[in-house]
C-alpha positions as CSV (number, residue, x, y, z in Angstrom):
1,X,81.5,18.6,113.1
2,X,78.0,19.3,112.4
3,X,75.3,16.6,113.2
4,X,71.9,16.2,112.4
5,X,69.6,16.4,115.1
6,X,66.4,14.8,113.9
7,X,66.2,11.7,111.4
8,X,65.3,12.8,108.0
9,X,62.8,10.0,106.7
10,X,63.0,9.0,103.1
11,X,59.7,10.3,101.9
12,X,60.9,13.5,103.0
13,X,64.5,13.1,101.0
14,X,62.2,12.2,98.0
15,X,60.7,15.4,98.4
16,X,63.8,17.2,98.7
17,X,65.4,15.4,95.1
18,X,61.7,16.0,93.8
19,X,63.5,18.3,90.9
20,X,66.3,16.2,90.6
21,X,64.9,13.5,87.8
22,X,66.4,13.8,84.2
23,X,64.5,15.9,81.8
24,X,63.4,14.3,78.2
25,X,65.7,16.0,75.8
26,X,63.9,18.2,72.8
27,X,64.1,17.9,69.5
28,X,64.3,20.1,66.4
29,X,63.4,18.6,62.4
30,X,66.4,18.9,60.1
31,X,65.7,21.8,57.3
32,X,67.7,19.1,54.7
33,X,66.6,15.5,55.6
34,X,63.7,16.2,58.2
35,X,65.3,13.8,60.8
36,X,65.3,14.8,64.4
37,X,68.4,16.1,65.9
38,X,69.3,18.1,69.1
39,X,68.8,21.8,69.3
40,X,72.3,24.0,68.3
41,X,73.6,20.7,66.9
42,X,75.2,19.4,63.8
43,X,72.8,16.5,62.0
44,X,74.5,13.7,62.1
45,X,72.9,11.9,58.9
46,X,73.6,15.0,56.5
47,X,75.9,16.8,58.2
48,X,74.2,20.1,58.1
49,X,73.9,23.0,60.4
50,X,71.8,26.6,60.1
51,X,71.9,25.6,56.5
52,X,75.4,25.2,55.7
53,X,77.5,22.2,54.9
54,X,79.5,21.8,58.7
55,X,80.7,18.0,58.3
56,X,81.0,16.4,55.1
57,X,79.1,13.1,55.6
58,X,80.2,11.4,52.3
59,X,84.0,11.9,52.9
60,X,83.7,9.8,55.9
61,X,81.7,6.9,54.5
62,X,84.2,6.6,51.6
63,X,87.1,6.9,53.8
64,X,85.1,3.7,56.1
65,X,84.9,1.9,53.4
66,X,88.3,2.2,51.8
67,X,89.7,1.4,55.1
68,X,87.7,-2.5,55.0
């Protein structure tokens, strides 16, 4: 089994995880409601993507409140 021959401090473990850290995720405007959604992803508040109609936003907020 392989063992370390030299302590490795912990500035220089910092040094090694440097590139590690989470990255602040980018945004794109919505070309329908200008909201900010993810890159490649469906918006959420109108349920467009590239334009065209991927989730039909309505259906599900009548369906919610049929259900109460």
């Amino acid at each position: 089994m392989a063992v370390p021959k030299q302590h490795r401090s912990k500035s220089r473990q910092g040094q090694r995880r440097m590139h590690l850290h989470a990255k602040q995720p980018s945004f794109v405007v919505c070309s329908k409601c200008k909201k900010e959604v993810l890159p490649h992803a469906v918006c959420l508040s109108c349920g467009f993507y590239q334009g065209r109609e991927a989730i039909n936003v309505l259906k599900k907020i009548d369906k919610k409140k049929k259900a109460q």
